[in-house]
C-alpha positions as CSV (number, residue, x, y, z in Angstrom):
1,X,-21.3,-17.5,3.7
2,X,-20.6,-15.0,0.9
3,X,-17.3,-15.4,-1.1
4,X,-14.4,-12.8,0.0
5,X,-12.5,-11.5,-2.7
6,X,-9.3,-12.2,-2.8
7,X,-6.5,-9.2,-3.5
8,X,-3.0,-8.7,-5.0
9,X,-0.8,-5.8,-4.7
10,X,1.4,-5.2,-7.8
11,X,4.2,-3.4,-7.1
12,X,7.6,-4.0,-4.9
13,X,8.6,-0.5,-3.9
14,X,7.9,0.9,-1.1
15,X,4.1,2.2,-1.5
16,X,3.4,-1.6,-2.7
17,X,5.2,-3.2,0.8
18,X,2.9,-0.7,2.8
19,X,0.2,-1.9,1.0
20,X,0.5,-5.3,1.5
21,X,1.2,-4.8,5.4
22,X,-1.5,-2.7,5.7
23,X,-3.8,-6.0,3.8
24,X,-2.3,-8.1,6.0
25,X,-3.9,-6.5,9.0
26,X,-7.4,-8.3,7.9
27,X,-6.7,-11.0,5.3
28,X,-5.6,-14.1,5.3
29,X,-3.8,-14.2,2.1
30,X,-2.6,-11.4,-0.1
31,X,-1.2,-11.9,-4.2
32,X,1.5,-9.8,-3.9
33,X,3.9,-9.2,-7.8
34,X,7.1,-8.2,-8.0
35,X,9.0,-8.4,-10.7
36,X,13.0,-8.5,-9.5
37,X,13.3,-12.1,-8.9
38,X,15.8,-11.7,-6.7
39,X,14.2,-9.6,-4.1
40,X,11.0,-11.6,-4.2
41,X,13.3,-14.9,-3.7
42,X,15.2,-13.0,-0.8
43,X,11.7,-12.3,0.3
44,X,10.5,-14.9,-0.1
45,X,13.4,-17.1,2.7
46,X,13.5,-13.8,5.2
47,X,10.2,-12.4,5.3
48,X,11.0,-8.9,4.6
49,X,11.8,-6.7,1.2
50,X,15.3,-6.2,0.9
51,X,14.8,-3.3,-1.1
52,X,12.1,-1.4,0.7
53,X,10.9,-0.6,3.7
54,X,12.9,-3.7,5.0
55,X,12.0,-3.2,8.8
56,X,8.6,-4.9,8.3
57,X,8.4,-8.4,8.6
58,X,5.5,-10.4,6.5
59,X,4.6,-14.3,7.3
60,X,5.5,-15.2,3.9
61,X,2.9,-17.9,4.7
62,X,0.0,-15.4,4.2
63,X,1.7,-13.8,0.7
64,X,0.9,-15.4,-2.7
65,X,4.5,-14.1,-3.8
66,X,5.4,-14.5,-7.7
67,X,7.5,-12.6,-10.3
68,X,4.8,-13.8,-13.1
69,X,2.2,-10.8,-13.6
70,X,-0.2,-12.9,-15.4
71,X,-0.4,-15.5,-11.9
72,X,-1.0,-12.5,-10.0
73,X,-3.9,-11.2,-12.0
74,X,-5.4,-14.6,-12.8
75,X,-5.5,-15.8,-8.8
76,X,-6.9,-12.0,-7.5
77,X,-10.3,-10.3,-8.2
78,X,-9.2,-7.1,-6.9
79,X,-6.1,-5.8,-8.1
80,X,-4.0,-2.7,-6.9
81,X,-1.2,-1.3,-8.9
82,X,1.6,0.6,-6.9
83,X,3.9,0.3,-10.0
84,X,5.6,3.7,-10.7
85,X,3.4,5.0,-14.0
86,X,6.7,5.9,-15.9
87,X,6.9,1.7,-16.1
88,X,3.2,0.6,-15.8
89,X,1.9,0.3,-20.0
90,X,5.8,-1.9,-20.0
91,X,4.4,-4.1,-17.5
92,X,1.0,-4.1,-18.9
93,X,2.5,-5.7,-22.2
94,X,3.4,-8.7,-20.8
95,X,-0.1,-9.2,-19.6
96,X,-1.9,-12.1,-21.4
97,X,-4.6,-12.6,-19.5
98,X,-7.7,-10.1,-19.4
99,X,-8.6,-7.5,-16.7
100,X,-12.1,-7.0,-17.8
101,X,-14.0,-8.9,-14.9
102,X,-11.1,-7.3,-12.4
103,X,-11.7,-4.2,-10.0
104,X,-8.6,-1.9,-10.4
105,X,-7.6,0.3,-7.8
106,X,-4.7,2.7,-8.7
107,X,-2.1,3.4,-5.7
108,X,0.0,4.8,-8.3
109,X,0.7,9.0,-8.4
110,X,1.3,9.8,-12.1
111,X,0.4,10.0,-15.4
112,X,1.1,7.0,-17.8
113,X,3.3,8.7,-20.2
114,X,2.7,6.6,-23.1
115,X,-0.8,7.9,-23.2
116,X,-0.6,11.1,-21.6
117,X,-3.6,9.9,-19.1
118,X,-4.1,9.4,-15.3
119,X,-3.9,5.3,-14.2
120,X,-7.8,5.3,-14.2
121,X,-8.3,6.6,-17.6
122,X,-5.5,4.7,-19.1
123,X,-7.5,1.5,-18.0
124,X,-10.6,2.8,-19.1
125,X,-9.9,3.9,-22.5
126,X,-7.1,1.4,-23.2
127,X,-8.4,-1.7,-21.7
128,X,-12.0,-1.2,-21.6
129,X,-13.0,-1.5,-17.9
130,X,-15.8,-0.1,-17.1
131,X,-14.8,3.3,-14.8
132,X,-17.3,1.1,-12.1
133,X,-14.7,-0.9,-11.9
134,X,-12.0,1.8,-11.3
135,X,-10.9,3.5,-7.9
136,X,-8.0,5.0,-6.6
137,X,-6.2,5.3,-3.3
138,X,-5.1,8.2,-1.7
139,X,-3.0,10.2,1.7
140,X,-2.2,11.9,2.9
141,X,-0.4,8.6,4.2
142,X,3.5,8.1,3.6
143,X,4.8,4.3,3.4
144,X,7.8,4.9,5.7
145,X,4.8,5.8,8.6
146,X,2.9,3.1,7.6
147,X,5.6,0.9,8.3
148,X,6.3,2.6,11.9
149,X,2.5,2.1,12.1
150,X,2.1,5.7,12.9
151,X,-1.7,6.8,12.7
152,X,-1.9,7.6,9.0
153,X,-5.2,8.4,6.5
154,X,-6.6,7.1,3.4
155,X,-9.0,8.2,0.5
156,X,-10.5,5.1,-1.5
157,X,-12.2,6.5,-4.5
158,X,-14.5,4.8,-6.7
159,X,-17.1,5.3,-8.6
160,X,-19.2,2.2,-7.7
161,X,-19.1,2.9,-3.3
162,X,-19.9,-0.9,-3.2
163,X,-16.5,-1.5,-4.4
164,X,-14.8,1.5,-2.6
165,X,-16.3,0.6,0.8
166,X,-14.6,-3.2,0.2
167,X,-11.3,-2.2,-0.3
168,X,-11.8,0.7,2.4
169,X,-12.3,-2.5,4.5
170,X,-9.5,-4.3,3.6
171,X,-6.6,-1.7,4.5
172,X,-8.3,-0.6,7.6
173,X,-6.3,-1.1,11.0
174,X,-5.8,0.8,14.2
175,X,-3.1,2.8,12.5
176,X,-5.5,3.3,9.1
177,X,-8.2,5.2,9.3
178,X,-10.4,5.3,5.6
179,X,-12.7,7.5,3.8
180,X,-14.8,6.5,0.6
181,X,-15.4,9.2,-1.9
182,X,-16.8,9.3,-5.5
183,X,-14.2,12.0,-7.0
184,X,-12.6,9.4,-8.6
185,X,-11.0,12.2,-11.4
186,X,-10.4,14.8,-8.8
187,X,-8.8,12.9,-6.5
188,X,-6.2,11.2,-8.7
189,X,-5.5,14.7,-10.9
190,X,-4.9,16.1,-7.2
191,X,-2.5,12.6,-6.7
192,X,-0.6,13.7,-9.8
193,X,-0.1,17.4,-8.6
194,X,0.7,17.4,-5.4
195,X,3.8,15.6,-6.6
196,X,4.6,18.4,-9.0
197,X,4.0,21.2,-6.4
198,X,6.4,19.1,-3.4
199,X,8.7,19.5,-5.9
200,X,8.2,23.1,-6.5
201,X,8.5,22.8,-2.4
202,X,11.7,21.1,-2.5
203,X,13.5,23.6,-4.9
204,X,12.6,26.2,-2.8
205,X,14.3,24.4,0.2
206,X,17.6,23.9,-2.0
207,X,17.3,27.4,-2.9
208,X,17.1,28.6,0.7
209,X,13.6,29.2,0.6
210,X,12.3,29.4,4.5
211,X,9.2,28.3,6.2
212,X,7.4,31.8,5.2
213,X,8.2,31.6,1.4
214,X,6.9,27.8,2.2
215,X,3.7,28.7,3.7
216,X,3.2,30.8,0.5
217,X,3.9,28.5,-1.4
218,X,1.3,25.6,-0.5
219,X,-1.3,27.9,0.1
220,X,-0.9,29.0,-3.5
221,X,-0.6,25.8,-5.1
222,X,-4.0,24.2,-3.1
223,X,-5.6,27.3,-4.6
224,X,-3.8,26.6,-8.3
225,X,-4.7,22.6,-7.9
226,X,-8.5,23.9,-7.5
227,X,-8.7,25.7,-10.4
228,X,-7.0,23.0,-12.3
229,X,-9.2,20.2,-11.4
230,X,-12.3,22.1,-11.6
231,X,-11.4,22.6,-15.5
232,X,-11.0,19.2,-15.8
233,X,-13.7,18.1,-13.8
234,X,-16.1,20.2,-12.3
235,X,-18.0,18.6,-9.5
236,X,-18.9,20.3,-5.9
237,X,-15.4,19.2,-4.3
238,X,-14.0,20.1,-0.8
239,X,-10.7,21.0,-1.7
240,X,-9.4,21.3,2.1
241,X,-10.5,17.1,2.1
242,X,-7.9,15.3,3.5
243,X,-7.7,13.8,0.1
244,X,-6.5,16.9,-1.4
245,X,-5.0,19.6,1.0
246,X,-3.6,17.4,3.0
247,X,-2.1,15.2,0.8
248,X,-0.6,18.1,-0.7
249,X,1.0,19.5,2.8
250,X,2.4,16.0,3.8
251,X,4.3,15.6,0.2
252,X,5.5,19.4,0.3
253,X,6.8,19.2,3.9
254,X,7.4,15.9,4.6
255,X,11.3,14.7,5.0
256,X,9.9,11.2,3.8
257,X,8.5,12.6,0.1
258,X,10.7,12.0,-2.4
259,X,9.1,14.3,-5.0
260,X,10.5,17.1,-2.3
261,X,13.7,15.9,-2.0
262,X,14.1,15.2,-5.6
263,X,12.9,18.8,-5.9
264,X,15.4,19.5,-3.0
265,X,18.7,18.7,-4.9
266,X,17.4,20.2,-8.0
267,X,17.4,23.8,-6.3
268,X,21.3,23.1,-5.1
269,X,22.1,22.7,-8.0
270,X,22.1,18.9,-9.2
271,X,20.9,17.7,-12.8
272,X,17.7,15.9,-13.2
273,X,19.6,12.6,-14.0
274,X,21.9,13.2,-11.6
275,X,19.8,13.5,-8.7
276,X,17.2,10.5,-9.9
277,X,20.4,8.6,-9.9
278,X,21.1,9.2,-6.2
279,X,18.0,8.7,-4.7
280,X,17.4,5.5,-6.3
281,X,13.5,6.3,-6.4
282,X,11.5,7.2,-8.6
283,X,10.4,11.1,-8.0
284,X,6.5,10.6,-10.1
285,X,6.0,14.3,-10.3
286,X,8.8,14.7,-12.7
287,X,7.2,12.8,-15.0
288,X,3.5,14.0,-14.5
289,X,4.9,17.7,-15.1
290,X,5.5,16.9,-18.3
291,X,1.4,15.7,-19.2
292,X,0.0,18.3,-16.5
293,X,1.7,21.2,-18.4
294,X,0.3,19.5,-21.9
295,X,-2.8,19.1,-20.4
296,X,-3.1,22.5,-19.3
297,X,-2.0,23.5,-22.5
298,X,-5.2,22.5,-23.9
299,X,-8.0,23.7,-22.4
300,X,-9.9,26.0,-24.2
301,X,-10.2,28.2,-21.6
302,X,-6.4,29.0,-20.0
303,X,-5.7,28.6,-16.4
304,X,-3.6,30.2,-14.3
305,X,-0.6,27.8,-13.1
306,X,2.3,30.0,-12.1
307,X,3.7,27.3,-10.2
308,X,3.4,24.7,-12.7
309,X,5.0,26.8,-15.1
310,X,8.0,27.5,-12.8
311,X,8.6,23.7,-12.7
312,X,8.4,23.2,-15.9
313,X,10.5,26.2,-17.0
314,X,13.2,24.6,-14.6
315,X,13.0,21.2,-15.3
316,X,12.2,20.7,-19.2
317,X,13.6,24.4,-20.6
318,X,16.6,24.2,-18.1
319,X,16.1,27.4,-16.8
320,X,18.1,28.9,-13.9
321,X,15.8,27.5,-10.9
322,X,16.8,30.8,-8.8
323,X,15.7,33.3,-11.6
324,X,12.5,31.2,-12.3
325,X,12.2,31.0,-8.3
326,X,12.7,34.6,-8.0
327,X,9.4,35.7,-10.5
328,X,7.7,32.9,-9.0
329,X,7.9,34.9,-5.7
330,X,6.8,38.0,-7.6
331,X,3.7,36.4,-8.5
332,X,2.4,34.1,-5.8
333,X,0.8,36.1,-2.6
């Protein structure tokens, strides 16, 4: 009988509890790493994350729980990161032991700001894994449904479908439903600005934006995140997939996304520290803006972004969100 691998979830927010519930559906052990001792010891006696998503109960039985990163990596062959990207190179430091013979699936939505580069390039140009090796998971699929176990969807991108297919596998359930796809760059780029345009979403709301400026809105960005990721990587993509479009509709409209809400108390007035002190979440898109605009910056050809730019003109030039909002609306149709 052929060898199962075996998986570990790094990560002990929300995304990384719904990932391990939804592991849990089909395995009989999961590696799960945490690093707050605390909540992985409370965890650990009460079967559920104090912290997160605290309405689902795990058979602690079943969970290979540790705060040590280098256990988690050493006892798993496939390894999925839900670790915010503003704190993923910090907790790659205190890795001594080697990922090269690991498959890395990134769960993350963000840009690693130390090197400027989505999760699966930072691995491949930092670490050396081969991009075979490399796949990302995708929504549109929120962790507070996943916990309600409402029907919910799933992209698994990865070069090598082999690999895809396995973890595709894995999370499926009655309330997951999985799609494998090779887009490995596009999907993860559209990851990283979808956050950035539910934010744009969520200003608008503070502002007292309605559901027609809304509509606008998302129909714009879809349209903007097209031409962006076909600069970047120009493949014959659907970009009304699942993967893309409606990722991008459940971030922008959904009460659960925190990018939105983030965005949300921006546009009535709150400081960005402020308001990522309140939530006690990380919002991901705030810190992608930052690289996307960069990034964006530099191609040799330019792109139009007018909602990027708005962001960014609010967010990192403290500009008055209503005046940017205001030319926004002038320029989107």
């Amino acid at each position: 009988m052929k060898k199962q691998p075996k998986f570990a979830v790094l990560g002990g927010g929300s995304w990384g509890t719904a990932l391990v519930k939804m592991l849990c559906e089909n395995l009989e052990e999961v590696g799960w790493y945490m690093r707050n001792t605390e909540a992985l010891e409370y965890l650990r006696e009460h079967g559920h994350n104090p912290n997160y998503l605290s309405s689902v109960t795990f058979n602690t039985s079943r969970l290979r729980l540790t705060d040590c990163i280098d256990e988690a990596v050493s006892a798993a062959d496939i390894l999925i990161f839900a670790i915010p990207s503003a704190f993923l190179e910090k907790e790659l430091n205190n890795l001594k032991v080697s990922l090269k013979d690991k498959t890395i699936f990134s769960a993350i939505k963000g840009i690693v700001p130390e090197s400027g580069k989505i999760v699966g390039e930072h691995f491949h140009d930092l670490y050396d894994i081969p991009f075979k090796q490399i796949g990302v998971i995708t929504g549109p699929c929120h962790a507070e449904e996943v916990a309600l176990e409402r029907l919910s969807y799933l992209t698994i991108a990865c070069a090598d479908k082999t690999r895809a297919k396995k973890v595709a596998d894995a999370l499926s359930s009655s309330y997951i439903k999985t799609k494998v796809s090779k887009d490995i760059i596009g999907t993860e780029y559209a990851a990283m600005l979808k956050n950035i345009y539910a934010i744009a979403a969520g200003i608008a709301h503070g502002l007292g934006y309605g559901d027609n400026f809304q509509s606008v809105l998302m129909s714009n960005a879809i349209r903007e995140m097209k031409r962006y990721t076909k600069r970047l990587y120009n493949i014959d993509r659907n970009i009304n997939h699942s993967a893309y479009l409606g990722d991008l509709l459940v971030t922008g409209y959904s009460t659960f996304s925190r990018n939105r809400m983030f965005g949300n108390m921006i546009g009535k007035g709150y400081t960005v520290k402020s308001a990522m002190m309140e939530m006690n979440m990380v919002a991901e898109g705030y810190y992608a803006l930052k690289s996307a605009y960069k990034i964006k910056e530099g191609f040799e050809k330019a792109v139009k972004t007018p909602i990027i730019d708005a962001v960014y003109r609010v967010l990192y030039e403290n500009e008055n969100p209503k005046k940017v909002f205001t030319e926004l609306a002038d320029v989107i149709s």
